[in-house]
N, C-alpha and C positions, 0 to 999 in steps of 0.2 A: 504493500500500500504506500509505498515511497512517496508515488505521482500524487497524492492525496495529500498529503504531510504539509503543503504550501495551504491549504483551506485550512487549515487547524490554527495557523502562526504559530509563534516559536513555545517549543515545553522546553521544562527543565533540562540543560546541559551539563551540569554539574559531573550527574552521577557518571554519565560517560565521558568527560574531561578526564574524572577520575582513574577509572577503569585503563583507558591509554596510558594516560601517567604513567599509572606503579608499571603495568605489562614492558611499556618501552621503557621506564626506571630499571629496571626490574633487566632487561638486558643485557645495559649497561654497566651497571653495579656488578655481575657475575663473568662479566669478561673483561671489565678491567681488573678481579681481583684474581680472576684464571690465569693471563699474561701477568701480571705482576709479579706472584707467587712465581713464575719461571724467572724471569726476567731479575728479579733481585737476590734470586737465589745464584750464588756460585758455579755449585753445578748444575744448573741446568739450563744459565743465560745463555750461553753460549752454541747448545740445542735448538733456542727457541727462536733465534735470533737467524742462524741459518736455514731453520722450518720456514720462515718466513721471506727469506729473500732467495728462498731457491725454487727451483721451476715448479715444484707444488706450494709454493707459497702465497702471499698474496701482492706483491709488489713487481712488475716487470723490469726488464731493461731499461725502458722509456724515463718510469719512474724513478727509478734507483740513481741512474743517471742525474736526472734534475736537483733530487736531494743531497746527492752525495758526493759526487762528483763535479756541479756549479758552485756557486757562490754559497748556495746555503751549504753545502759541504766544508764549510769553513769552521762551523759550529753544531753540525748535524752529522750523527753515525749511525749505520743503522741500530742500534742497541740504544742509544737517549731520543732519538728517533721513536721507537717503539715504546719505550718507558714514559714518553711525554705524553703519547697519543693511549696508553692505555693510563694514565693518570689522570687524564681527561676525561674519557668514558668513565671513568669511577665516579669521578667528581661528579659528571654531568648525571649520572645514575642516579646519584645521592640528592642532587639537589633536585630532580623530576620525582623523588619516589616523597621529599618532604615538599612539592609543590614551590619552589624557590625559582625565580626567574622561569616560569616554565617556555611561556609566546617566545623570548628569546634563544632556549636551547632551541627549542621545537624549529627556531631559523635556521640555526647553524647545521642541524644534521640534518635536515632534510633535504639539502644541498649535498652534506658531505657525505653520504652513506652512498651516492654515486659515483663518488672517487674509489669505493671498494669495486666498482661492476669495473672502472675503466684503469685501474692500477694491475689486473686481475693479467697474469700470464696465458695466454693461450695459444697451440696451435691449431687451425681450422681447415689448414691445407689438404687437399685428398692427396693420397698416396706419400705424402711426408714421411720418412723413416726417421722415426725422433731417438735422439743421446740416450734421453732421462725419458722418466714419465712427465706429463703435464696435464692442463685440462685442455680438452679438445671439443669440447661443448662449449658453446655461444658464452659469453660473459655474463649477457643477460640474463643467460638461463641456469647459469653457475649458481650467481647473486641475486637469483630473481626476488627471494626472501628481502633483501637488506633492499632492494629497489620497493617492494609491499611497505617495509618500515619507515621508508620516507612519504611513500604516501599517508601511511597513518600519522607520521608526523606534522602534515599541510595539515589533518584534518583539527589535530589536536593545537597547533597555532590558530583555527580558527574558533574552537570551542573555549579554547583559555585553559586558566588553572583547575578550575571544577573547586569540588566541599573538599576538606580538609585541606587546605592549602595555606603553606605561607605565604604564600600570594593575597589571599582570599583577607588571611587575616591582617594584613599589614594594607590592602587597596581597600576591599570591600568590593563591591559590587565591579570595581573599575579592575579587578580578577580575570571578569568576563571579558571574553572581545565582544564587540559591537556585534548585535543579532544576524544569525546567519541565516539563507536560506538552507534548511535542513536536506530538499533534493541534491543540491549541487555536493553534501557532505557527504550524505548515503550514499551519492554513485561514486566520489571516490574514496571513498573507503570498501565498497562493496567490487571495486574494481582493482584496489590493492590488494586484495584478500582473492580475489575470482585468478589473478593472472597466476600466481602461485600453487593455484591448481591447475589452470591451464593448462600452462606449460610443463607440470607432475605429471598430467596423464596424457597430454600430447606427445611427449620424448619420455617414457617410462622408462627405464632400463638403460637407457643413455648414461654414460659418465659421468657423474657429479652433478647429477640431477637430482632433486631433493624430491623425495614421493611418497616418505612417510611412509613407508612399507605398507601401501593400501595398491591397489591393482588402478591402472591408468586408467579404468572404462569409469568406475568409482571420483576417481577426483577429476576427470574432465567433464562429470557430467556436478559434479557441484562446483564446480568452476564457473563450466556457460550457466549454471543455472543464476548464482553470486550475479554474475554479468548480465542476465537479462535483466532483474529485479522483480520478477515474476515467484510467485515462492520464496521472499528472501526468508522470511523465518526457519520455513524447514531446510534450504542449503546453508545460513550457516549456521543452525546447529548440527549440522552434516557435519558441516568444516570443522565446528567445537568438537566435534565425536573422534572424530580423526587424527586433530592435534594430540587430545586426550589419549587413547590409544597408542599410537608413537612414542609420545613422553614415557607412559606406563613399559612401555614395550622394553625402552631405553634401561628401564633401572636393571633388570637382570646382567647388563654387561655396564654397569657405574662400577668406575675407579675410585670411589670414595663420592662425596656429597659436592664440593665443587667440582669434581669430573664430569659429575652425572649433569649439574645447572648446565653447565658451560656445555653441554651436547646439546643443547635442547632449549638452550634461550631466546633463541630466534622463534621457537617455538610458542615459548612464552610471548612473546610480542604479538604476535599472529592472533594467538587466543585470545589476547587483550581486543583486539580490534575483530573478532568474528564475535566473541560477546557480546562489546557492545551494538554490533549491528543488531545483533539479535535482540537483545533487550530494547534498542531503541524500533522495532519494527514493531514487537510488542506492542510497546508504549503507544505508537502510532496507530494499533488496530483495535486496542482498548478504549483510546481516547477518540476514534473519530466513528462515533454509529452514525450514519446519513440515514435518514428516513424517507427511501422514494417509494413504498408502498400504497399503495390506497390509503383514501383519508380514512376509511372502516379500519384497518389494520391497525394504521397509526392510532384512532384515539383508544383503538384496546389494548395496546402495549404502552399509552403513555403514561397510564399511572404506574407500571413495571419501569420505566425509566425513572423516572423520577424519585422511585424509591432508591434507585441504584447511584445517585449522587452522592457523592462524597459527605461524609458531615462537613456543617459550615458551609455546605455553598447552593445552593438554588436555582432554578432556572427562571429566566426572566419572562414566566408564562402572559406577562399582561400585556407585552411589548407586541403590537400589533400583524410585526414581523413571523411572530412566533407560532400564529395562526393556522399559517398556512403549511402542510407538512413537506413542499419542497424544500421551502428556504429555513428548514429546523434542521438546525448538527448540535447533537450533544456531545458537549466535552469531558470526558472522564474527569480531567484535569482543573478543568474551568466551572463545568455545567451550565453554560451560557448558549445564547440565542444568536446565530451568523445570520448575518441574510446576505446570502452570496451575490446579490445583484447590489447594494451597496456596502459598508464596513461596517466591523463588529462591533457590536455593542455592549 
């Protein structure tokens, strides 16, 4: 019911503000303290450091070049290189999971989380007889996850910090961004979450292709479903099911408790953002009954509506408007009187 959501005007965004926060908090905080833990450790910087800049790593020629070998190689190694950029995910983790500066991270990586798709090594050549191993699948479809998490990240600079926030408590209401329309949010978010199934069950079996160990007929079809908006409730709690299941699946081969995070936190990101589709679709098919029924239908179910109003709020039965059962929408939320040929009253 997305296409409907713009008749409603805006509900509460808080609680899904929230929900992205901690999920993409929540990423970060577990993989800055996954590389750290290697990275400051003695024996095993040196490990982590060559994982990362070698043809399975995440950093090309292109790049490693610009960092290390120009100008910024003056003051940049790969090793405080990596130690800065995973000290930063920590930071930025911590300050999204306590609602702190959130509109302003939510800028910065949602930009940067594409520098992982286009730093990414690959060879895509047919018939290439490659040295080493490498990835030989598309970038995009490598990183297509960390490309999802900037999209959730557009959607959560425009929701704001959401409830619990130190944002929330130090602004107040100036927490929130400016009112958004909810369509343009739910398709992309519903399209960050659909391409990641996509392309899981378009290239299943492909090289470092992320599929959640579910069969490709399975996520391609809660993919286009995500993508059409047609059914969002039941595709992504499809999606939720899948994640769940994965995650679960993971723990039998965890190397202790941040082994197991850090397998699976992009994971966590994902869930954060196909929940709150869900819950906000909800929201959206509890809050909007249209009554196009006959006017007999209508006045025998309008004393059942009425009862079903929230305590404290009412419908504005006298309002002339309200008469008439095209131009009546009750709002879960509101319990008020639209009349869709001029504004709400």
């Amino acid at each position: 019911m997305d296409h409907l959501s713009h008749k409603a005007g805006p509900l509460p965004r808080a609680p899904y503000a929230l929900a992205l926060r901690v999920g993409l908090g929540s990423v970060f905080v577990i993989g800055g303290l996954a590389k750290l833990s290697r990275l400051l450790s003695p024996s095993q910087a040196e490990g982590i450091v060559a994982q990362y800049m070698g043809p399975l790593g995440y950093i090309n020629e292109t790049f490693q070049q610009w960092l290390f070998e120009g100008w910024l190689g003056i003051v940049l190694t790969p090793w405080n290189f990596l130690t800065l950029l995973s000290g930063f995910e920590l930071i930025s983790g911590l300050m999204l999971l306590a609602g702190f500066l959130v509109r302003p991270l939510a800028l910065i990586w949602a930009p940067l989380l594409w520098t992982f798709v286009f730093s990414l090594p690959v060879v895509t050549t047919p018939g290439e007889v490659l040295s080493s191993p490498t990835y030989t699948s598309p970038a995009m479809f490598v990183q297509v996850r960390d490309i999802a998490l900037s999209g959730l990240f557009v959607a959560l600079y425009n929701l704001g910090s959401g409830t619990g926030s130190v944002d929330a408590r130090r602004q107040g209401a100036a927490a929130l961004a400016p009112e958004r329309d909810w369509d343009a949010l739910a398709l992309l978010m519903r399209w960050s979450l659909a391409v990641v199934f996509i392309i899981g069950g378009l290239f299943h079996g492909f090289p470092k292709i992320a599929s959640f160990g579910t069969p490709g007929l399975i996520l391609a079809v809660v993919g286009i479903g995500l993508a059409a908006g047609y059914g969002t409730r039941v595709f992504a709690a499809a999606a939720c099911a899948v994640l769940v299941v994965y995650m679960l699946g993971k723990l039998g081969a965890a190397s202790g408790v941040l082994g197991y995070l850090n397998s699976v936190k992009r994971e966590l990101g994902l869930l954060a953002g196909a929940a709150a589709t869900l819950l906000r679709t909800q929201s959206l098919e509890s809050a909007l009954l249209i009554l196009s029924a006959p006017t007999d239908n209508f006045l025998a179910g309008y004393a059942d509506r009425l009862r079903r109003c929230p305590l404290g709020f009412t419908v504005l039965e006298n309002h002339p408007d309200c008469r008439e059962p095209d131009n009546f929408l009750l709002l879960g939320a509101e319990c008020s009187c639209i009349n869709f040929s001029h504004q709400e009253q």
